[in-house]
C-alpha positions in Angstrom: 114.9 92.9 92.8 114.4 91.7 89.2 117.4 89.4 89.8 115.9 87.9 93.2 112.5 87.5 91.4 114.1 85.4 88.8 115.3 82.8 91.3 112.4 83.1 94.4 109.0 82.7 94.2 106.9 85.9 95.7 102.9 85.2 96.3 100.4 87.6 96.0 99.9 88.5 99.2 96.5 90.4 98.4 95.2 87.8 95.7 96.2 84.8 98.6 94.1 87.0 101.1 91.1 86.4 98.5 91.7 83.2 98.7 91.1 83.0 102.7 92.7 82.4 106.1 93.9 78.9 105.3 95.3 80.3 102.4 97.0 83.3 104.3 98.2 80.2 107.0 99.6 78.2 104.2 101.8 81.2 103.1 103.8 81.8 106.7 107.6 81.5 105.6 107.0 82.4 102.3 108.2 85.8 100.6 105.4 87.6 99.1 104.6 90.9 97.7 101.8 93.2 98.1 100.3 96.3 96.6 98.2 98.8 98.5 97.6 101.7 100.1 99.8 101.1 103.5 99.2 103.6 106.7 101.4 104.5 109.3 102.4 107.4 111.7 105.8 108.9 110.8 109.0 108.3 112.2 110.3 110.9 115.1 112.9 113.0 113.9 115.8 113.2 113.7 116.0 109.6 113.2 118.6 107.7 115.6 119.4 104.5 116.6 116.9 105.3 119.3 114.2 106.1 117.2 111.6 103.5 117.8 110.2 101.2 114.7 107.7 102.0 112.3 104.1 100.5 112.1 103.0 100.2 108.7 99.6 98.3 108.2 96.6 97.4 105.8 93.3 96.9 107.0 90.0 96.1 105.3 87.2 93.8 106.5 88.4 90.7 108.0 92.2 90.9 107.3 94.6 93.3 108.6 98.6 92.9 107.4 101.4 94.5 109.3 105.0 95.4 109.1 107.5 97.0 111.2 110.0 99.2 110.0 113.0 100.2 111.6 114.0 103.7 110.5 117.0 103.9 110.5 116.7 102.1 106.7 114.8 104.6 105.3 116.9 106.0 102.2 115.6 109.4 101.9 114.2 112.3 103.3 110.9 112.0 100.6 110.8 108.3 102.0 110.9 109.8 105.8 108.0 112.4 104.9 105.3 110.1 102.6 106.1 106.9 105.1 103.6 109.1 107.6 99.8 108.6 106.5 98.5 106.6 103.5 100.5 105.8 100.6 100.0 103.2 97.7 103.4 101.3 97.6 104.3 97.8 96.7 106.0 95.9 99.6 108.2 93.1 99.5 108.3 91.0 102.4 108.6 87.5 104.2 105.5 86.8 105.7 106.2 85.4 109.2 103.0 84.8 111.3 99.1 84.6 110.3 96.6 84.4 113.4 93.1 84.5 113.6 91.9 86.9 115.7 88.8 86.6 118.7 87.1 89.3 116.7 87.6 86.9 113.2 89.7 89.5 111.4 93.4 87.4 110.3 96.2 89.3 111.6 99.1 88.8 109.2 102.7 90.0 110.3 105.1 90.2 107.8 109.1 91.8 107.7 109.9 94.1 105.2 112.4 93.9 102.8 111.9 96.2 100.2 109.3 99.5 100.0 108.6 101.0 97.0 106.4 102.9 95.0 104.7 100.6 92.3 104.3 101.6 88.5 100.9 99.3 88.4 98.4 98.8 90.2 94.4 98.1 90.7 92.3 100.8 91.7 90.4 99.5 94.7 87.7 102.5 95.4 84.2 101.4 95.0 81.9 103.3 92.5 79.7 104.5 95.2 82.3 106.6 96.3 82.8 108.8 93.2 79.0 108.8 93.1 78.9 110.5 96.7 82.2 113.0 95.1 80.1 113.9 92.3 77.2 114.7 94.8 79.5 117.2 96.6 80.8 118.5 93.7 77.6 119.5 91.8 76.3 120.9 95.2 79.3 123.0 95.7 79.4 124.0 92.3 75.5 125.2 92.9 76.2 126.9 95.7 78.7 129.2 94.5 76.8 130.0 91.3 74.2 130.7 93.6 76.5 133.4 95.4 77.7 134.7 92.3 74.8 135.7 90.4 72.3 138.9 91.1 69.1 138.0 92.9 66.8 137.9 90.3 68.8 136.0 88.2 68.9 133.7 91.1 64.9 133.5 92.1 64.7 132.8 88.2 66.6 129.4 89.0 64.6 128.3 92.1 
C-alpha cells in the first residue's frame, strides 16, 4: 500500500465529509481513505461463492458511507469473526457514487480495496459520554460497598 500511496493521491474521506456534500460530490471517482469505527453483520458461514456480500457502513448525523464486501476476500478467520459488529479499521477505497438523500443525510458508496486495522487514529467519543460512565461507575461502586458492609456501618453512611 505504501508503494501505491507514493504514486496515487487518497483524500480524507472523513476530513472531506467536514468539508460538506459538494465536497463529498467533488470526490466521486477518486480513491480515498477513511478511518472509523465501521458496522456490519457477519458473513454466513462457511463462506462460498454463494455467500452473499458484506454491508459494511458508517453513519453519524447527516452522512452515512457504505461498502460492500464480497467474502470470499476475506484473509483470515480473525478477519471473518471481528468483520461482524463495530470495529475501528482504516479502509481504502474508490469512492464511486455520493447522493443526497430525501431525509438530507449524503449517502456515499464506496468499493473496497483494502481493510485494515489502523495504528492511528482520533478518538471521536464525546466527553459527555465518559461523564455518564463515570456516573455508573461511582453508583455501582456505591452499591456494592453498600452490600458489603454491616448495617450500622452502613446507616453511619446515609
Amino acid at each position: 500500500m505504501e508503494k501505491i500511496a507514493t504514486v496515487t493521491n487518497f483524500i480524507d474521506l472523513d476530513e472531506t465529509a467536514n468539508a460538506g456534500h459538494s465536497a463529498l460530490k467533488a470526490s466521486e471517482g477518486h480513491y480515498a481513505f477513511f478511518i472509523g469505527g465501521v458496522c456490519a453483520k457477519g458473513p454466513d458461514l462457511p463462506i462460498t461463492a454463494s455467500t452473499p456480500t458484506i454491508l459494511l457502513h458508517y453513519s453519524r448525523k447527516h452522512l452515512r458511507i457504505e461498502w460492500i464486501l464480497d467474502p470470499i476476500f476475506m484473509m483470515s478467520m480473525s478477519a471473518i469473526t471481528r468483520i461482524g459488529g463495530k470495529n475501528r479499521y482504516i479502509i481504502y477505497c474508490l469512492v464511486r457514487t455520493v447522493d443526497l438523500q430525501a431525509d438530507k443525510v449524503t449517502l456515499v458508496r464506496a468499493s473496497p480495496l483494502l481493510i485494515a486495522q489502523p495504528s492511528k487514529w482520533v478518538h471521536k467519543t464525546p466527553a459527555i459520554a465518559y461523564e455518564r460512565q463515570y456516573a455508573e461507575y461511582i453508583d455501582v461502586i456505591l452499591r456494592t460497598m453498600m452490600q458489603l458492609m454491616p448495617t450500622r456501618q452502613c446507616r453511619a453512611l446515609r
